[in-house]
BALUMGU-724149 format. One record per residue (C-alpha): residue number from 1; residue in three letters; x, y, z. Coordinates in pm, 1 decimal, padded with zeros to 6 digits. Example, Ala and Ser with C-alpha at 12.3 -4.5 7.8 and 13.67 -1.06 7.14 Angstrom:
<ketis>
[1; ALA; [01230.0; -00450.0; 00780.0]]
[2; SER; [01367.0; -00106.0; 00714.0]]
</ketis>
This chain:
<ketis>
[1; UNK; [01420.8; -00008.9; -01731.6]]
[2; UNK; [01446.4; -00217.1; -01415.2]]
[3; UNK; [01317.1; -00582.4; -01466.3]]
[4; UNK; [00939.9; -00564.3; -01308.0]]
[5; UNK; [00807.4; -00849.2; -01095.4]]
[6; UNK; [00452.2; -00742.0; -01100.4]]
[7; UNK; [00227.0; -00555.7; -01314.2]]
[8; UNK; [-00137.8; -00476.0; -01322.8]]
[9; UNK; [-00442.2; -00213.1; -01401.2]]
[10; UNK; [-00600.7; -00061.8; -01081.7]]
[11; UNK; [-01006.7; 00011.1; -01164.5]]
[12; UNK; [-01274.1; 00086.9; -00929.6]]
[13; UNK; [-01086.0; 00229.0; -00661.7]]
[14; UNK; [-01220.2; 00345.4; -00356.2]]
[15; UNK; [-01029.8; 00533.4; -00066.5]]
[16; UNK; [-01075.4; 00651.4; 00258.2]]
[17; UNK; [-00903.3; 00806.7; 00514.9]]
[18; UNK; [-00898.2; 00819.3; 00880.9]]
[19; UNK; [-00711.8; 01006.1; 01139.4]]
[20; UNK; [-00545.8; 00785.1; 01392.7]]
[21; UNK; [-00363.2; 00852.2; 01724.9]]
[22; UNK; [00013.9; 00764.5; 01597.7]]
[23; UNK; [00074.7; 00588.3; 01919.4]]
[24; UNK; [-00172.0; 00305.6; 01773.3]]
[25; UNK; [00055.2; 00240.1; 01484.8]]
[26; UNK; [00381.5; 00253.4; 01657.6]]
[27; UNK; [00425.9; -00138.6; 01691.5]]
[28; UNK; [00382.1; -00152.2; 01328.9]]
[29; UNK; [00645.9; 00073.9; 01159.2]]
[30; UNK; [00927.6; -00079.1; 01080.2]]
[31; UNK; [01270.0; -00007.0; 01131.4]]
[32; UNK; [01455.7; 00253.1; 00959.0]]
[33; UNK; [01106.4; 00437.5; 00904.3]]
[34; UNK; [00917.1; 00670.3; 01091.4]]
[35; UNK; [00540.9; 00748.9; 01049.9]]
[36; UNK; [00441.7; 01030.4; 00808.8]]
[37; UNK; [00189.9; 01262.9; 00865.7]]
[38; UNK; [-00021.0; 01533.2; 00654.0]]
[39; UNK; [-00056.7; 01877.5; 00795.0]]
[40; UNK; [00026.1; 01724.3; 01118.6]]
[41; UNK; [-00229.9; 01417.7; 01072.1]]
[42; UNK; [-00128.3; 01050.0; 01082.8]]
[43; UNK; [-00344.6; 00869.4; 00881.0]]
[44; UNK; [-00455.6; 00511.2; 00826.2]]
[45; UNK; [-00642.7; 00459.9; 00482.6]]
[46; UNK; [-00858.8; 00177.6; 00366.7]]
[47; UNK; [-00860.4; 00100.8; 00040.0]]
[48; UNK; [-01071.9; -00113.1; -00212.0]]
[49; UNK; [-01010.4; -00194.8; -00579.9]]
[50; UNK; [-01012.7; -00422.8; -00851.6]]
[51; UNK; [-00664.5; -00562.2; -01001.5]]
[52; UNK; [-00741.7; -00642.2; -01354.2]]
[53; UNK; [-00450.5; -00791.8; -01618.3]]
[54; UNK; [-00246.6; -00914.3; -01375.0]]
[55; UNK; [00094.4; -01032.5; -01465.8]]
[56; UNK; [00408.7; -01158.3; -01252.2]]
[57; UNK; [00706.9; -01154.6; -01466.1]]
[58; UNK; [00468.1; -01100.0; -01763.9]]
[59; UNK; [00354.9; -01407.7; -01712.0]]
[60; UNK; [-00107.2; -01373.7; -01668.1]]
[61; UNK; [-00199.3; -01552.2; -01335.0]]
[62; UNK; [-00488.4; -01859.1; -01389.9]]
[63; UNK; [-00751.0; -01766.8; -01245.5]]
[64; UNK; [-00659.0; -01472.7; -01027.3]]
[65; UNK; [-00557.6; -01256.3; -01340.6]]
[66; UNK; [-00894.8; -01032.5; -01242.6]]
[67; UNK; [-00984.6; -00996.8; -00882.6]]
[68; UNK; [-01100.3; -00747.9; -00584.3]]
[69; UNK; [-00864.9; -00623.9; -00308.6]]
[70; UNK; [-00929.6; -00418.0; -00024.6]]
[71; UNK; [-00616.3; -00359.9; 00214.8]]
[72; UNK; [-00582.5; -00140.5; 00528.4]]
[73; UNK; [-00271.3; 00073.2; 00522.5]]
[74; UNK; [-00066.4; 00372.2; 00673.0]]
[75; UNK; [00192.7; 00579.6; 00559.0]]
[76; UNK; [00616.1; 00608.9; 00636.6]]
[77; UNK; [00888.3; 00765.3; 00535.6]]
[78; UNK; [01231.1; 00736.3; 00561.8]]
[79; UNK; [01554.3; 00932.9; 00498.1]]
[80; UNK; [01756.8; 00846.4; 00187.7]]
[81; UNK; [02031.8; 01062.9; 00191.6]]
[82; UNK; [01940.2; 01398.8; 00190.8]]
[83; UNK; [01614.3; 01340.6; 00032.0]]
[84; UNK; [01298.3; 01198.4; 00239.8]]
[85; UNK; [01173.8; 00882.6; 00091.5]]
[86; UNK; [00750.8; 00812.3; 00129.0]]
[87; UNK; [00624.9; 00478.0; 00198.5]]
[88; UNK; [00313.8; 00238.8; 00209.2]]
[89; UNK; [00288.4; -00027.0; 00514.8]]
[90; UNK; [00007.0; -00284.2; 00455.1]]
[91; UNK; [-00172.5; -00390.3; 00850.6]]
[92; UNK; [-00402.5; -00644.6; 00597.9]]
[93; UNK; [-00474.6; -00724.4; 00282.1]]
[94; UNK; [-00821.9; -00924.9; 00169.1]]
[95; UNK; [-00786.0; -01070.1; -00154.9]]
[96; UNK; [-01016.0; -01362.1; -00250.1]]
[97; UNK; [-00770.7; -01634.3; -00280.8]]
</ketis>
């Protein structure tokens, strides 16, 4: 198994979705990628949730081991291959410290 930077339990999540005119995201995808869409939909998708045990290197975090995030995001992909690869780009994330 591949050494793991970061690991935590997701709880309370929340998420929605909206449709979004792709040429609003296009300063945002990065090279390589290109935006993904469902049934012909580009989405952006905001997303709450609570991080709880959380570890870097297995190491707990002081005092930001248990906290609340909510990050807006849309969705990439990119070829790998001959296989298409699916991706995450965060536009912000809120965390409380």
């Amino acid at each position: 198994m591949a050494d793991v930077f970061m690991r935590a339990a997701w709880r309370n999540l929340l998420m929605v979705n909206y449709a979004i005119d792709p040429a609003v995201l296009r300063s945002f995808v990065p090279a390589g990628t290109e935006l993904e869409s469902w049934n012909g939909i580009t989405l952006v998708s905001v997303v709450g949730f609570q991080f709880l045990n959380t570890r870097v290197k297995g190491i707990p975090l002081l005092f930001h081991g248990n906290f609340p995030e909510v990050n807006l995001r849309f969705y990439v992909r990119r070829k790998s291959g001959d296989q298409w690869r699916s991706g995450v780009v965060f536009v912000k994330e809120i965390v409380p410290r």
